[in-house]
DOTORGU-847594 format. One record per residue (C-alpha): residue number from 1; residue in one letter; x, y, z. Coordinates in pm, whole numbers, always signed. Example, Ala and Ser with C-alpha at 12.3 -4.5 7.8 and 13.67 -1.06 7.14 Angstrom:
BEGIN
GUDO   num   residuo       xx       yy       zz
GUDO     1         A    +1230     -450     +780
GUDO     2         S    +1367     -106     +714
END
This chain:
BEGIN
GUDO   num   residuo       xx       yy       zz
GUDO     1         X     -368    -3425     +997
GUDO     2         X     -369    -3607    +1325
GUDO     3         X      -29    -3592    +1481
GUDO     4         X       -2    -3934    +1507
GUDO     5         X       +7    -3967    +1121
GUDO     6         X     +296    -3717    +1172
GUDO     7         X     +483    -3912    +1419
GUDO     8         X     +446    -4246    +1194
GUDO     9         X     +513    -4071     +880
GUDO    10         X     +854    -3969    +1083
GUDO    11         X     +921    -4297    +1165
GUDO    12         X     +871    -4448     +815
GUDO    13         X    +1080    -4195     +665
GUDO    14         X    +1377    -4171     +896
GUDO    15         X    +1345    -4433    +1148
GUDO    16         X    +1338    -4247    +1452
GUDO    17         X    +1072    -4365    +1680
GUDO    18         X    +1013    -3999    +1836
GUDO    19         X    +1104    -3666    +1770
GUDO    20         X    +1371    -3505    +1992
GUDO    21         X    +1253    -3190    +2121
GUDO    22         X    +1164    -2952    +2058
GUDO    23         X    +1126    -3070    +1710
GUDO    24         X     +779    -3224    +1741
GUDO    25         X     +628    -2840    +1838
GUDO    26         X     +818    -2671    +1551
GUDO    27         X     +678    -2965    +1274
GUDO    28         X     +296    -2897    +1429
GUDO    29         X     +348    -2506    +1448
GUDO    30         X     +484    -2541    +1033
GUDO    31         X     +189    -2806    +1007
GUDO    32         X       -3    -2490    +1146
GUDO    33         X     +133    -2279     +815
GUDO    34         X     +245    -2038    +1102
GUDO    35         X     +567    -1804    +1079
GUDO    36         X     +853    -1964    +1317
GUDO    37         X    +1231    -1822    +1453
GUDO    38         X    +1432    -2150    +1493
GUDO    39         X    +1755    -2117    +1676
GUDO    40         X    +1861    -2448    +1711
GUDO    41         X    +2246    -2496    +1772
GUDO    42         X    +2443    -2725    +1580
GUDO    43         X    +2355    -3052    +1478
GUDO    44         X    +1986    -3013    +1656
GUDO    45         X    +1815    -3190    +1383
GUDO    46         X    +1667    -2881    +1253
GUDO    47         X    +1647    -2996     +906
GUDO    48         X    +1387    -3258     +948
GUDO    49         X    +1167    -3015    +1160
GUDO    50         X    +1087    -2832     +772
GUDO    51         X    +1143    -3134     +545
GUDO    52         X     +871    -3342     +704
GUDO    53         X     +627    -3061     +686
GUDO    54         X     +694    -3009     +344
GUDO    55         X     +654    -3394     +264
GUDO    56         X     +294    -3424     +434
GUDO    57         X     +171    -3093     +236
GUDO    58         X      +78    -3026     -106
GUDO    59         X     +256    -2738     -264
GUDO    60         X     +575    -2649     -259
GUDO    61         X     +801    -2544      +15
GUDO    62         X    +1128    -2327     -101
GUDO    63         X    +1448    -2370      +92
GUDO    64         X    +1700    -2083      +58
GUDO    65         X    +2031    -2200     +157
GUDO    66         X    +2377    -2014     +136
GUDO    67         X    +2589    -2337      +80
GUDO    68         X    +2596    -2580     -217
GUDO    69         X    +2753    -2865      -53
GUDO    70         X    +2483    -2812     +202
GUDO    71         X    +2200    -2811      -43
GUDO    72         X    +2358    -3096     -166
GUDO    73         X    +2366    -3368     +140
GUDO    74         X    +2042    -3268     +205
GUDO    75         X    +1900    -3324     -125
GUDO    76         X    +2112    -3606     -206
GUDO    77         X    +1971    -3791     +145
GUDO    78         X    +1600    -3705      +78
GUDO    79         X    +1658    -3869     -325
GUDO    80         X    +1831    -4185     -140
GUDO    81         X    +1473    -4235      +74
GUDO    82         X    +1282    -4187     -276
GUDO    83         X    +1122    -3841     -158
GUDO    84         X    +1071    -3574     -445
GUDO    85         X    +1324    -3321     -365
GUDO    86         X    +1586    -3098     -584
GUDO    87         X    +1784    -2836     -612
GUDO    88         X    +1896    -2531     -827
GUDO    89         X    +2228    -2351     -783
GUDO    90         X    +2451    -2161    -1053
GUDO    91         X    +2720    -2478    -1099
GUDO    92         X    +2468    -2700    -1189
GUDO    93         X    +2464    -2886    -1552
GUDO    94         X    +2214    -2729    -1772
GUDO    95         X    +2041    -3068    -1877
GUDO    96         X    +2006    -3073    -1473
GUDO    97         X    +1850    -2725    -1443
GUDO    98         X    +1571    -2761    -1716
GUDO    99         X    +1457    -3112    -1564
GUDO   100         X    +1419    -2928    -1237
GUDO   101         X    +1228    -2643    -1358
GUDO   102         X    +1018    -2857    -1557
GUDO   103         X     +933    -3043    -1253
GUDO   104         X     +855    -2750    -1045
GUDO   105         X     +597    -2611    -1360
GUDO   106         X     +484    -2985    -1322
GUDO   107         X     +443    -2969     -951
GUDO   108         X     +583    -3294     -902
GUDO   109         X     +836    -3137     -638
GUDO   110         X     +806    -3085     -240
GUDO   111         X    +1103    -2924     -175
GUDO   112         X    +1325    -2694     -375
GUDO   113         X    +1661    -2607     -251
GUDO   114         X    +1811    -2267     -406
GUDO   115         X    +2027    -1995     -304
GUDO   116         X    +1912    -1670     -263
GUDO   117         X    +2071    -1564     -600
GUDO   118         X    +1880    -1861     -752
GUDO   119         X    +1569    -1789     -629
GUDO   120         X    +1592    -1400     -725
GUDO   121         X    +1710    -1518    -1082
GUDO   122         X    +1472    -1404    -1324
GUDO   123         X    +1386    -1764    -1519
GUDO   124         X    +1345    -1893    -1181
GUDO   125         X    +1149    -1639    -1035
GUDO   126         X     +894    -1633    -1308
GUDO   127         X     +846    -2004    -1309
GUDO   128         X     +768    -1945     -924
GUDO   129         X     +567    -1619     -936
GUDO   130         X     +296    -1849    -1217
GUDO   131         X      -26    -1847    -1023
GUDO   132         X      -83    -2234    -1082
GUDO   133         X     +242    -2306     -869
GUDO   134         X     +164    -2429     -541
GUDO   135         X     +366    -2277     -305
GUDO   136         X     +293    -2303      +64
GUDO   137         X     +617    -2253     +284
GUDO   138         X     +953    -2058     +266
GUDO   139         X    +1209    -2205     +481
GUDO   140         X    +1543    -1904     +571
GUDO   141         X    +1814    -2163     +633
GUDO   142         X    +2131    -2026     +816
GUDO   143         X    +1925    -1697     +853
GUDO   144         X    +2218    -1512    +1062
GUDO   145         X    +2347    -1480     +683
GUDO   146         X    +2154    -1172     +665
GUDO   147         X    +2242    -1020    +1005
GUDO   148         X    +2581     -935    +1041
GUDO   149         X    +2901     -864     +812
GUDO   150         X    +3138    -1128     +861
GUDO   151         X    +3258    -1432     +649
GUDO   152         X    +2907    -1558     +596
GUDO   153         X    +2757    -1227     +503
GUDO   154         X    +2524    -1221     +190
GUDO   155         X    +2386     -914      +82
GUDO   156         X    +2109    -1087     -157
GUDO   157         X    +1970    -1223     +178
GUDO   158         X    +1846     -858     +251
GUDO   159         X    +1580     -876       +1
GUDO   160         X    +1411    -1190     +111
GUDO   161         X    +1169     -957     +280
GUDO   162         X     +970     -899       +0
GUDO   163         X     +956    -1249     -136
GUDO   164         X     +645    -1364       -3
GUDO   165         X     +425    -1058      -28
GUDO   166         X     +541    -1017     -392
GUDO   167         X     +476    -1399     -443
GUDO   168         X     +149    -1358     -277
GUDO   169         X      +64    -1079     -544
GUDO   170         X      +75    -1311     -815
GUDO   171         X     -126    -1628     -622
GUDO   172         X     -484    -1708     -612
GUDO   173         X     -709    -1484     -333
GUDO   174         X     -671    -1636      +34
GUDO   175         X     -318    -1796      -53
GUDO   176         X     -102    -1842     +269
GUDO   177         X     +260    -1882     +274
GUDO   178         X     +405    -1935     +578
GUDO   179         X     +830    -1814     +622
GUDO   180         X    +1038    -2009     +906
GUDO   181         X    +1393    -1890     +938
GUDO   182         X    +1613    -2124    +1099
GUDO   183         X    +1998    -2069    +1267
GUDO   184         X    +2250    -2212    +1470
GUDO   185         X    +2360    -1886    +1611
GUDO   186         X    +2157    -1525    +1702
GUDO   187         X    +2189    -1366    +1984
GUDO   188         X    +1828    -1088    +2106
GUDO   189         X    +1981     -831    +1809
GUDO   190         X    +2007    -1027    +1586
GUDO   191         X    +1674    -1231    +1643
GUDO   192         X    +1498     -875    +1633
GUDO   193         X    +1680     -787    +1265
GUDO   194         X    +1589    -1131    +1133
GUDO   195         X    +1179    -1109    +1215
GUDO   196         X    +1218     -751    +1097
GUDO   197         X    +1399     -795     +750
GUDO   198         X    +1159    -1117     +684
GUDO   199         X     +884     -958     +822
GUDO   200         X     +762    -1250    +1043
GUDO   201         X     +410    -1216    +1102
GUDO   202         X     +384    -1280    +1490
GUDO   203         X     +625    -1582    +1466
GUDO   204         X     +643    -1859    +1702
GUDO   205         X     +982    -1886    +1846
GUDO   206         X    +1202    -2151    +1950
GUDO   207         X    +1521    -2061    +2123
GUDO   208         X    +1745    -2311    +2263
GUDO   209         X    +2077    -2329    +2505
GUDO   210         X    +2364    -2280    +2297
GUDO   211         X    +2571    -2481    +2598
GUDO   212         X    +2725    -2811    +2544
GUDO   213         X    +2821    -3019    +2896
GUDO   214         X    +3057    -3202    +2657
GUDO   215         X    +3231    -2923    +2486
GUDO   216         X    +3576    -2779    +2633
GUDO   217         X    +3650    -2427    +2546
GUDO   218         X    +3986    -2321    +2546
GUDO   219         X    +4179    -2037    +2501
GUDO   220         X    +4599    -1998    +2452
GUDO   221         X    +4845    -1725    +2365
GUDO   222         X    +5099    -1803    +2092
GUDO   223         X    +5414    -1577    +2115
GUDO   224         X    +5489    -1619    +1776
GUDO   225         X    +5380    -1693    +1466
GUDO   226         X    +5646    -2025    +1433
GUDO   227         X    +5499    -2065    +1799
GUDO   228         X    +5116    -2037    +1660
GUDO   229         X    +5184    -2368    +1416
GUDO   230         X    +5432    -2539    +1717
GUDO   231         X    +5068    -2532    +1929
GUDO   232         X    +4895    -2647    +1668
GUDO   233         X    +5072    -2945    +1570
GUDO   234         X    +5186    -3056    +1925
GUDO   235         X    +4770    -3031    +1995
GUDO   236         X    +4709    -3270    +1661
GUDO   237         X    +4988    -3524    +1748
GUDO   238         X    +4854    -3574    +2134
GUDO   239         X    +4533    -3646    +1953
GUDO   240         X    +4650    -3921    +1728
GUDO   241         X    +4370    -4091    +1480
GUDO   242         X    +4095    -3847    +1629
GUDO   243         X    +3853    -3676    +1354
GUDO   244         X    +3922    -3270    +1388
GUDO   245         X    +3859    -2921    +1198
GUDO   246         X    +4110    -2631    +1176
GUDO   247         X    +3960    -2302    +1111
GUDO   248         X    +4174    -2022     +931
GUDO   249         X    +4018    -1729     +790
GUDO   250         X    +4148    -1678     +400
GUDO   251         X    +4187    -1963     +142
GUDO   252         X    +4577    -1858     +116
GUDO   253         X    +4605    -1933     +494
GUDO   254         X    +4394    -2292     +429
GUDO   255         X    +4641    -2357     +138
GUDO   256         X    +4960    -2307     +303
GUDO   257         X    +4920    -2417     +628
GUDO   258         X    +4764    -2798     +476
GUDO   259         X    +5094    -2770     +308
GUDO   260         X    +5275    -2761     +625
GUDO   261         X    +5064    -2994     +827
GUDO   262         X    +5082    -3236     +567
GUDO   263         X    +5505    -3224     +513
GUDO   264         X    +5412    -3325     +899
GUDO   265         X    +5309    -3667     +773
GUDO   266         X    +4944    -3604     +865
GUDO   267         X    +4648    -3647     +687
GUDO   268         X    +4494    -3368     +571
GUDO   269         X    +4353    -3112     +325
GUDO   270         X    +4257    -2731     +261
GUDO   271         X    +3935    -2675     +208
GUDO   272         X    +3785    -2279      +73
GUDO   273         X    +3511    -2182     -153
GUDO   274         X    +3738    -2087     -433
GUDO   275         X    +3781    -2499     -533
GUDO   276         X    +3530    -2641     -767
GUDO   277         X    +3291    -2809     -643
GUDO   278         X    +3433    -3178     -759
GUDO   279         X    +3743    -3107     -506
GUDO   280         X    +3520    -3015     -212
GUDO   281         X    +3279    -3287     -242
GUDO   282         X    +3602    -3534     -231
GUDO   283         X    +3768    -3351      +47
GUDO   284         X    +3388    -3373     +234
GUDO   285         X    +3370    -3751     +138
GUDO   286         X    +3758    -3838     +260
GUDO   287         X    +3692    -3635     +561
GUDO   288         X    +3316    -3763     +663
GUDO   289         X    +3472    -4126     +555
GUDO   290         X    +3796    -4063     +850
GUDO   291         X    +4055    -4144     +527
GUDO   292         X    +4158    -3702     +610
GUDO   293         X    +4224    -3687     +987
GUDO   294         X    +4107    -3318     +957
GUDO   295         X    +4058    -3038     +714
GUDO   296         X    +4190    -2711     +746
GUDO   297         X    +3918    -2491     +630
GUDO   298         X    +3771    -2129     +626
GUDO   299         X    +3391    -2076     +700
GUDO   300         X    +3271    -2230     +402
GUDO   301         X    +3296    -2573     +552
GUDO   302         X    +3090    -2720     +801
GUDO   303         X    +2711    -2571     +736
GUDO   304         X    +2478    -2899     +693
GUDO   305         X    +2782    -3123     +687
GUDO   306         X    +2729    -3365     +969
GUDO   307         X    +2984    -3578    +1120
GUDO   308         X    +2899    -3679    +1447
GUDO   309         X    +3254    -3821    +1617
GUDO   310         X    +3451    -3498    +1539
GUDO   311         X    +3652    -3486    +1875
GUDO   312         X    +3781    -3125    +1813
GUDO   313         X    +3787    -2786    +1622
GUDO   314         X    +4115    -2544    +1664
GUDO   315         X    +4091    -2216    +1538
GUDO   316         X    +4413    -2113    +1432
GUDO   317         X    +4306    -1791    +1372
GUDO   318         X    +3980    -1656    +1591
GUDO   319         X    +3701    -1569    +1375
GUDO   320         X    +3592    -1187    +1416
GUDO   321         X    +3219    -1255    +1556
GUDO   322         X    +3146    -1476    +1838
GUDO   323         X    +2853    -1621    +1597
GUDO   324         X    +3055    -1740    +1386
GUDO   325         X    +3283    -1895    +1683
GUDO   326         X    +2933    -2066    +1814
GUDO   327         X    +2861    -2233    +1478
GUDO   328         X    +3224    -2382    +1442
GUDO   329         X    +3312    -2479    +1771
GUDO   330         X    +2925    -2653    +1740
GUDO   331         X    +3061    -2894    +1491
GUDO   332         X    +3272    -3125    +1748
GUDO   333         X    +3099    -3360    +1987
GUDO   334         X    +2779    -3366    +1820
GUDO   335         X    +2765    -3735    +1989
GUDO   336         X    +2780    -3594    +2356
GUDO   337         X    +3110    -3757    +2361
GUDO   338         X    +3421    -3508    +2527
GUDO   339         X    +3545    -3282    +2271
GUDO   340         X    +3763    -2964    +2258
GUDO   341         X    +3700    -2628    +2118
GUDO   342         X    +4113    -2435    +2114
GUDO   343         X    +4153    -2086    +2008
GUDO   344         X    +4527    -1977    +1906
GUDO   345         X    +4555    -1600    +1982
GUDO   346         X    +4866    -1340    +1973
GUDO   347         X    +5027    -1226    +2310
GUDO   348         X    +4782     -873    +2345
GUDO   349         X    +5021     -613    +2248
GUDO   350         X    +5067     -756    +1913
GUDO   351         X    +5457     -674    +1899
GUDO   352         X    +5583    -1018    +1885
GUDO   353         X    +5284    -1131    +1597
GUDO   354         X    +5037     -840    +1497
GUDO   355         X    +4856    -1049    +1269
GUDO   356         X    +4529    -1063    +1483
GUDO   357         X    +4483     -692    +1572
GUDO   358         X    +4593     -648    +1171
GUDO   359         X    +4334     -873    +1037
GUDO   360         X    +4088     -722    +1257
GUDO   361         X    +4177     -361    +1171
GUDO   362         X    +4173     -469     +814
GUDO   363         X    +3776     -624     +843
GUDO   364         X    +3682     -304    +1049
GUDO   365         X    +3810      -51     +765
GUDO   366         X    +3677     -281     +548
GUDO   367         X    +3315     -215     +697
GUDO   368         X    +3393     +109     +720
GUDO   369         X    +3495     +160     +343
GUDO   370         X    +3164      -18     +247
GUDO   371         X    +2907     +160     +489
GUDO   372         X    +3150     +514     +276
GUDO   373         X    +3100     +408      -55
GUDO   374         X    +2737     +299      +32
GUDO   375         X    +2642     +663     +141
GUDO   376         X    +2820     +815     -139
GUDO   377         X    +2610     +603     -356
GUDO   378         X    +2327     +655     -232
GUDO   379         X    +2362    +1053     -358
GUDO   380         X    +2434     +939     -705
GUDO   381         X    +2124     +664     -754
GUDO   382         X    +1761     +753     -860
GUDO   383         X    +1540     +765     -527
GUDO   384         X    +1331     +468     -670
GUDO   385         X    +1531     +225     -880
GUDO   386         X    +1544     -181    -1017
GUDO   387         X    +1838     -340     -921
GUDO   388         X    +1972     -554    -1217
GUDO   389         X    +2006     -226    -1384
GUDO   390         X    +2198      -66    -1116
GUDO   391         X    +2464     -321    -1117
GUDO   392         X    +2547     -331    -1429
GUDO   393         X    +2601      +50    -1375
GUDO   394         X    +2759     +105    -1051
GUDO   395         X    +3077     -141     -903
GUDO   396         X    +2932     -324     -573
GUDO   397         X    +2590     -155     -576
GUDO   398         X    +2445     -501     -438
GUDO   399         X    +2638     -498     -134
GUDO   400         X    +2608     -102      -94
GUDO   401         X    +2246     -126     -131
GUDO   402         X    +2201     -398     +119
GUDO   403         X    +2436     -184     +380
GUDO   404         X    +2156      +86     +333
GUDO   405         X    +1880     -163     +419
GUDO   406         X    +2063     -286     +709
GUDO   407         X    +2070      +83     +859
GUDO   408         X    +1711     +192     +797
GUDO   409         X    +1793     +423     +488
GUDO   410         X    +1622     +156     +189
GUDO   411         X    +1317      -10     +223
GUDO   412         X    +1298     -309      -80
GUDO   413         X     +958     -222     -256
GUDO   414         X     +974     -601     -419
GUDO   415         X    +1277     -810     -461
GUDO   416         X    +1414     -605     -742
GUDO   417         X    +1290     -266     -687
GUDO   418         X    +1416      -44     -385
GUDO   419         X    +1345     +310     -260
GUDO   420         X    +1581     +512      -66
GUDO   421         X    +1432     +676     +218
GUDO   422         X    +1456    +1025     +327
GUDO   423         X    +1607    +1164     +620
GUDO   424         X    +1288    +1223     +747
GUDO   425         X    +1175     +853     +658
GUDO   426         X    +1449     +624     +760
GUDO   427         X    +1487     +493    +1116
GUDO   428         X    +1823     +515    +1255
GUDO   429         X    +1949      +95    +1318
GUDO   430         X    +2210      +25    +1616
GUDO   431         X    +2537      -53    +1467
GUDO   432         X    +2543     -409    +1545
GUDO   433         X    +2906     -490    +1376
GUDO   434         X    +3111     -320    +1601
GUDO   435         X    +2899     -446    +1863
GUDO   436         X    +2959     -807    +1815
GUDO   437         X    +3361     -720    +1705
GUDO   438         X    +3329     -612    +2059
GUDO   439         X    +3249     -890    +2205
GUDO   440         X    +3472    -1131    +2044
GUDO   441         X    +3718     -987    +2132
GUDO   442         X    +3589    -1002    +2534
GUDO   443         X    +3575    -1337    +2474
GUDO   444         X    +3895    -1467    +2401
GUDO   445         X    +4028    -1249    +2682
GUDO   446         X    +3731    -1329    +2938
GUDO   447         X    +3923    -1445    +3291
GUDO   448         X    +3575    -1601    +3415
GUDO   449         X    +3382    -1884    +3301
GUDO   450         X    +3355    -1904    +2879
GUDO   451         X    +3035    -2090    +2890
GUDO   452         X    +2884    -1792    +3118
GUDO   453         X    +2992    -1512    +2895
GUDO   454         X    +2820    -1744    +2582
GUDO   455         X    +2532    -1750    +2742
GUDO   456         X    +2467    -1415    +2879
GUDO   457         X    +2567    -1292    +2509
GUDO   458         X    +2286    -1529    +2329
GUDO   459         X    +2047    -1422    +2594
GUDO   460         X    +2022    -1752    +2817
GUDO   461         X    +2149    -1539    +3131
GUDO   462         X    +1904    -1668    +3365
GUDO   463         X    +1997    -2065    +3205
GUDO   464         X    +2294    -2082    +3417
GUDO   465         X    +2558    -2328    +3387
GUDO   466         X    +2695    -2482    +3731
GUDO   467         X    +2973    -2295    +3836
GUDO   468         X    +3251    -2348    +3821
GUDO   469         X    +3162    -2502    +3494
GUDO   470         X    +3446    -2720    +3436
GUDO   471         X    +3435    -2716    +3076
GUDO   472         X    +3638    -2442    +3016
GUDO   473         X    +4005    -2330    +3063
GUDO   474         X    +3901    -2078    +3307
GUDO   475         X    +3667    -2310    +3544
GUDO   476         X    +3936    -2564    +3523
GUDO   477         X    +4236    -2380    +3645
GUDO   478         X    +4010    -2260    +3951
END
């Protein structure tokens, strides 16, 4: 197809009269059927770089998404524009879920939105694995799921390896499916662990600045825990009427402190993955329509949500990898308008409020428990094994199995059937958790410029910032 189709095709669809870049090279390279790394931050229009693709091909082009409300505004828009799109995920109606997987043995679909769960289902697999269904592209959205193991960790995300050779088993002779895993946030580790677990064939790769002239990153102590919510409020009510985010860590912490922001007289809501999925799609809608000043919210909100004029993001509590950090503070001043980015933080020795170093000590034993109960299961399982039977047999074997995976010991034969290596066999991964626990934590006590430190941790070292940068507490006290 001439690219000039492409760029008309664009324009009829969403309006745009050119495509910001780099998004014209990724749509030719996916044109191309070629395997692509896409770390685009926040708001970079990545989404349209796969959907057009899958629009001007025939097949079908699987997106594997973590989120349901962000399979959900993407679905939703493509249906508004008339384009045949849809979605399975476990909380749909069944009526729902048989008209989409009649349409998919119909081949009357061009994209299909699932989680990884979803897609490794077996009624859904076998539908997909039929040799007379099309498929020709399998988009990794939010692929730094499957890299490290914080908040947005998903161990099902490990097997995604094995998708397309096993799919490719079951296709027509000279079938091509092309994979293109797409994220916000990956620093040189974890772009090496995502082509290696999806086994990108020579991928084309597309790696932009994280930095935002617009953003200011900020960093405070709060003595206290009364202290902590003193900061936060006097921050909201010197901000009056301006759209914001508040990021705790656990949906008890969302809960109460809405409570308490709320008695305030401001308007606003918690928002977790434990509500059903009615409550967050009014607390999105309230919030994207300004009638909620702000949410207060753990990790589950934001992904694919996009609300241009948000003017800043406070994390009440610091999330424990700076990835994570990256993708939240990238939700305000997607506009290029000024925004803020404030991190509340206990005084270092953690006498007055040790509720920092605690929650961090409790996520590293955590790890540490998991990568323990992972090698002690490893003894007790067969050497080769399927894995639907296994957890029905042993508590957590999923997320045990995936820990193995993710330090060289378990190779994932297809997406159900794994084989633990030898000694001899397995190859001996860097301990990338710690690592990026690490550097958090260098962050929010860096005395130089923030924006530096970003960069030189996502590999843009040589992309320098001016310095000082002025958008940061550090460059602006200098």
């Amino acid at each position: 197809m001439d690219f000039t189709e492409v760029q008309a095709a664009f324009e009829q669809i969403w309006g745009y009269p050119d495509f910001r870049p780099p998004q014209g090279e990724i749509v030719r390279t996916l044109l191309a059927q070629r395997d692509a790394l896409i770390v685009m931050p926040t708001g970079g229009g990545k989404s349209i770089c796969f959907q057009l693709p899958a629009l001007l091909q025939t097949g079908l082009t699987l997106v594997v998404s973590p989120l349901v409300a962000l399979m959900e505004n993407q679905v939703q828009e493509l249906r508004q524009k008339k384009l045949p799109a849809a979605l399975l995920h476990g909380e749909l109606p069944p009526f729902e879920r048989r008209r989409t997987l009649q349409a998919i043995e119909e081949q009357k679909l061009r994209l299909l939105y699932l989680s990884p769960e979803t897609l490794l289902s077996p009624p859904v697999w076998q539908r997909l694995s039929h040799p007379d269904i099309q498929i020709q592209g399998l988009i990794l959205d939010e692929a730094h799921c499957l890299v490290q193991w914080g908040d947005t960790f998903r161990p099902t995300y490990r097997r995604l390896g094995s998708v397309r050779p096993s799919l490719l088993h079951s296709k027509p002779a000279g079938t091509k499916i092309a994979i293109a895993a797409f994220t916000a946030t990956a620093d040189p580790q974890a772009q090496q662990t995502i082509r290696q677990t999806l086994q990108l064939d020579n991928p084309e790769q597309f790696l932009l600045n994280p930095y935002r002239p617009n953003l200011h990153l900020s960093v405070k102590i709060a003595w206290t825990p009364k202290g902590r919510k003193q900061q936060l409020l006097n921050f909201i009510q010197a901000h009056p009427q301006q759209s914001g985010l508040v990021y705790v860590r656990t949906r008890p912490d969302s809960e109460t402190l809405a409570q308490w922001l709320a008695a305030q007289s401001l308007k606003t809501a918690a928002y977790h993955a434990g509500l059903d999925p009615d409550a967050r799609r009014q607390i999105e809608q309230a919030w994207l329509k300004d009638r909620l000043q702000f949410v207060v919210c753990t990790s589950a909100f934001g992904m694919g949500i996009n609300k241009p004029d948000v003017r800043w993001v406070i994390h009440f509590h610091a999330p424990l990898l700076l990835s994570e950090y990256v993708q939240e503070v990238g939700r305000a001043g997607r506009d290029g308008k000024p925004a803020e980015a404030l991190t509340l933080i206990s005084e270092p020795t953690g006498w007055l409020d040790g509720e920092d170093k605690q929650r961090r000590a409790f996520f590293v034993d955590r790890m540490r428990s998991q990568l323990d109960k992972a090698q002690a299961l490893a003894h007790k399982l067969p050497p080769t094994g399927e894995i639907n039977p296994i957890k029905k047999q042993f508590k957590d074997s999923e997320l045990c199995l995936s820990l193995l995976h993710s330090r060289g010991q378990l190779t994932w034969i297809d997406p159900f059937h794994y084989q633990i290596l030898t000694h001899s066999q397995a190859t001996k991964l860097p301990d990338t958790n710690n690592q990026a626990i690490q550097h958090m934590t260098q962050y929010l006590h860096e005395r130089h410029c923030r924006w530096q430190f970003l960069l030189k941790n996502f590999g843009f070292a040589s992309q320098k910032t001016s310095s000082p940068c002025g958008q940061c507490d550090n460059c602006t006290r200098r």
